[in-house]
DRENTILUM-237496 format. One line per field, with one value per residue (C-alpha): x, y, z; residue in three letters; residue number from 1. Coordinates in nm, 2 decimals, padded with zeros to 4 digits, always signed. Layout:
BEGIN
east <- (X | ...)
north <- (Y | ...)
up <- (Z | ...)
res <- (ALA | ...)
n <- (NUM | ...)
end
This chain:
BEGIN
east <- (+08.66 | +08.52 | +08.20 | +08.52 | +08.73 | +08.43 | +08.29 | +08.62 | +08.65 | +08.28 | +08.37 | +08.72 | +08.54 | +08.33 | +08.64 | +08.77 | +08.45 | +08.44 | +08.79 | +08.67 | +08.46 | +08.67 | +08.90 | +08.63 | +08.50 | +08.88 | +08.90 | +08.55 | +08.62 | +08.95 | +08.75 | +08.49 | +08.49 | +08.51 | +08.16 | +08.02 | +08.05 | +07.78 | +07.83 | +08.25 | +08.08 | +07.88 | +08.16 | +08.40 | +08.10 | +08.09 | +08.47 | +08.44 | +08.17 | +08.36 | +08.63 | +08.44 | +08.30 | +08.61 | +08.71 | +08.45 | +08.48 | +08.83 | +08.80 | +08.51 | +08.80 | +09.08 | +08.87 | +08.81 | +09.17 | +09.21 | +09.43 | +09.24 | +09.25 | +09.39 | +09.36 | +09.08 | +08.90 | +09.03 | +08.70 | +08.73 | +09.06 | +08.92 | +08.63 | +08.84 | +09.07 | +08.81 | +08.62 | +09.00 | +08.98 | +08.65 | +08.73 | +08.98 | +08.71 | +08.42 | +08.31 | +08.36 | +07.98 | +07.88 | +07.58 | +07.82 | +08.03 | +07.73 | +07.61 | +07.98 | +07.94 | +07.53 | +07.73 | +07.97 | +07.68 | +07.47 | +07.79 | +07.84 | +07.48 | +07.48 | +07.81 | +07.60 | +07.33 | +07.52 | +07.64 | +07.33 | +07.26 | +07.54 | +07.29 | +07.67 | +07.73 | +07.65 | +07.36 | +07.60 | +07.79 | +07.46 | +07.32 | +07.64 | +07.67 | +07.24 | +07.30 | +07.58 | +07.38 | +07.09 | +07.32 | +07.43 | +07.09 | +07.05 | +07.33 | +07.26 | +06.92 | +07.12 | +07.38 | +07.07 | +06.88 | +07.17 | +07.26 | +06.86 | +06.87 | +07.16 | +07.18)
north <- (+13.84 | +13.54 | +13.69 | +13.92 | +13.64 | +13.49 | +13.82 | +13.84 | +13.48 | +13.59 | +13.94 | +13.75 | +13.46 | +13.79 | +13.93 | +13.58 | +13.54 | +13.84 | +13.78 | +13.50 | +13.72 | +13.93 | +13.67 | +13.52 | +13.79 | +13.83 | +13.53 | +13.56 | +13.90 | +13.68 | +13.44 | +13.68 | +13.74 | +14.09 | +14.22 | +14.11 | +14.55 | +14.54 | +14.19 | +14.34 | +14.63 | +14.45 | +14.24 | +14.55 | +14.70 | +14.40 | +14.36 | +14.73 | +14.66 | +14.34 | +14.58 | +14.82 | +14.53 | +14.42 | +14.75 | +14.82 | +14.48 | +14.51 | +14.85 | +14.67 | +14.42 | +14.64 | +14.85 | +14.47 | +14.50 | +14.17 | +14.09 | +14.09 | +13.79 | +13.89 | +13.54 | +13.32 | +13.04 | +12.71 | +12.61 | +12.95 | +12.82 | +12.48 | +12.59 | +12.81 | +12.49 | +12.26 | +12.60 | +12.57 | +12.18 | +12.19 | +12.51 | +12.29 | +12.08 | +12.28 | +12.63 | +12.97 | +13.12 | +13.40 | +13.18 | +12.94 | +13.21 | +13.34 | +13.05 | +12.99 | +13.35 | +13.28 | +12.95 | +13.18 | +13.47 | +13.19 | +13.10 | +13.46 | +13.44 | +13.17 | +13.33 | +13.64 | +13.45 | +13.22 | +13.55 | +13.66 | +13.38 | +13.42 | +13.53 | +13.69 | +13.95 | +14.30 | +14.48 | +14.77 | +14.51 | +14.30 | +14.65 | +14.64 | +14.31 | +14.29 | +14.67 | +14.43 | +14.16 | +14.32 | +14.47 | +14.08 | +13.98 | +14.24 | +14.18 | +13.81 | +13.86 | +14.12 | +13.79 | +13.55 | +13.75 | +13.82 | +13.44 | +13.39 | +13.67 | +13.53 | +13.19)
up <- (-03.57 | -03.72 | -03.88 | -04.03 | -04.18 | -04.30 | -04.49 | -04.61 | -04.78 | -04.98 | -05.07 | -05.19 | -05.39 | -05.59 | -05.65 | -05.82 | -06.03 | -06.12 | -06.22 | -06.43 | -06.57 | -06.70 | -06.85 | -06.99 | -07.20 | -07.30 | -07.45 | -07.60 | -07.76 | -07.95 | -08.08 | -08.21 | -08.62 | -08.76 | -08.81 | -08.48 | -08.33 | -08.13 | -07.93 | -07.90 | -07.71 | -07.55 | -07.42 | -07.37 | -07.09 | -06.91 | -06.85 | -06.75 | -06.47 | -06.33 | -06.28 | -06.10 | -05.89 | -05.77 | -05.74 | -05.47 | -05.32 | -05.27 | -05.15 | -04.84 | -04.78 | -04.73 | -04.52 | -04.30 | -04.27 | -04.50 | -04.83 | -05.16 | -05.36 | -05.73 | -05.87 | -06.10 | -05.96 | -05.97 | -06.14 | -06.34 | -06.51 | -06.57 | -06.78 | -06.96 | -07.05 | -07.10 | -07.35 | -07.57 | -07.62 | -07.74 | -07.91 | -08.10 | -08.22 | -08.33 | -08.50 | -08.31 | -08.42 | -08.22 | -08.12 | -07.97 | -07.79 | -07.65 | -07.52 | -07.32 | -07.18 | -07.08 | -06.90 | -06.74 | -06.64 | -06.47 | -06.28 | -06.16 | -06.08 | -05.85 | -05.68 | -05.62 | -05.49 | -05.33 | -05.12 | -05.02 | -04.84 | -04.59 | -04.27 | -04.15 | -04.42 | -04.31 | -04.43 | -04.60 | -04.78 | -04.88 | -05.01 | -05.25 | -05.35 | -05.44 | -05.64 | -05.84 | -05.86 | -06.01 | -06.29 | -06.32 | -06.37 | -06.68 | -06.81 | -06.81 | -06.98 | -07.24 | -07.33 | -07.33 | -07.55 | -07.80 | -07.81 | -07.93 | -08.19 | -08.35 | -08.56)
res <- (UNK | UNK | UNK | UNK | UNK | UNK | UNK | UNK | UNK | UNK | UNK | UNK | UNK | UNK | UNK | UNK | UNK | UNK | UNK | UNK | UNK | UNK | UNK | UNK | UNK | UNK | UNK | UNK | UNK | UNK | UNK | UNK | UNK | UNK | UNK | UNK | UNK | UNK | UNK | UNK | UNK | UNK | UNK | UNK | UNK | UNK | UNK | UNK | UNK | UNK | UNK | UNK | UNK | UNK | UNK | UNK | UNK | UNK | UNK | UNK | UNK | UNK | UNK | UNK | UNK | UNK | UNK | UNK | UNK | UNK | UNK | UNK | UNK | UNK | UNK | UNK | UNK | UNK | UNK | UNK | UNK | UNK | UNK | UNK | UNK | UNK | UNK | UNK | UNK | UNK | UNK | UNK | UNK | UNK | UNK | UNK | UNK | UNK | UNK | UNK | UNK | UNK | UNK | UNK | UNK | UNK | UNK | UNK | UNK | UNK | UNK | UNK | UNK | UNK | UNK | UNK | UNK | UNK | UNK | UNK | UNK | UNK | UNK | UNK | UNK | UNK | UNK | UNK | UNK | UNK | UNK | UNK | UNK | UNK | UNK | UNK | UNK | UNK | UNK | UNK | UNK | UNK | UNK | UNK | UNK | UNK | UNK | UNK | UNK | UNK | UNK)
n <- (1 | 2 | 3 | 4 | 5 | 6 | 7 | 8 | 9 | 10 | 11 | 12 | 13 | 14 | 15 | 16 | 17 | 18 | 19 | 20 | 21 | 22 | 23 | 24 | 25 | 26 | 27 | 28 | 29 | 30 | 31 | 32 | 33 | 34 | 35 | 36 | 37 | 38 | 39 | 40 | 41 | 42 | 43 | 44 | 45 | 46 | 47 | 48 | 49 | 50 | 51 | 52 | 53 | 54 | 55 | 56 | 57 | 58 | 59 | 60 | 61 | 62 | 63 | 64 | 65 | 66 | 67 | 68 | 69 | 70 | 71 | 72 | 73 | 74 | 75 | 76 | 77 | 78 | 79 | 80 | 81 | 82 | 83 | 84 | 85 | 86 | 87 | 88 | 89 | 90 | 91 | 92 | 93 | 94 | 95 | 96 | 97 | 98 | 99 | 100 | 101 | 102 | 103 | 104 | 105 | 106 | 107 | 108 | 109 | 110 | 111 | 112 | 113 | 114 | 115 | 116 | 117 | 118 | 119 | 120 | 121 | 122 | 123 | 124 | 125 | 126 | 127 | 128 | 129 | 130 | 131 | 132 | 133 | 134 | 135 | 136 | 137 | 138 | 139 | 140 | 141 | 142 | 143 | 144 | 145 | 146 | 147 | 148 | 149 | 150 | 151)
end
């Protein structure tokens, strides 16, 4: 039972990065200029993956019997606060964009990795969250590798 509630709280805290995630790429396809296609679809795939993460996270939490955690992380809504005071203050470049969402990817990262730590988590849900976190990892290196191509 405890090894249950305890899976629960990490499968929960992917779900609210993950969450994070998406509202971070929200906010980061607003502030994009017109012209910018490929980095908007770039943007518009990632939402669409944390959405199928939490999807099959939730799904391994219901199946635990537990309640699935809809919300954004605390720190989550802080960064996003502290991303539109500065916003008020400087240029939206894409460079600078990209270099808040490579911030938020190495966040989701660490969550990820964070994860795998736990000795507790079961091997069927580790297999799912390191399948996830691989596709993290490349998408990481896609947003790092767009920030550098672009001045």
């Amino acid at each position: 039972m405890e090894n249950t509630q305890a899976t629960t709280v990490v499968l929960n805290d992917l779900i609210q990065i993950n969450n994070d995630r998406i509202e971070g790429y929200h906010r980061a396809l607003k502030d994009l200029q017109d012209g910018q296609g490929d980095v908007k679809s770039t943007f518009l795939s990632l939402i669409d993956d944390s959405n199928r993460y939490k999807n099959e996270l939730g799904r391994e939490v219901e199946v635990l019997g537990k309640d699935i955690d809809t919300t954004t992380s605390t720190s989550g809504k802080i960064h996003r606060t502290w991303l539109d005071v500065k916003a008020a203050f400087t240029a939206h470049g894409t460079h600078d964009i990209l270099e808040e969402c490579e911030f938020g990817e190495d966040a989701i990262v660490k969550a990820y990795k964070t994860a795998l730590e736990e000795e507790y988590i079961p091997a069927f849900l580790r297999e799912l969250i390191s399948e996830q976190q691989e596709e993290i990892l490349d998408a990481h290196d896609e947003i790092k590798a767009l920030r550098d191509s672009v001045q």
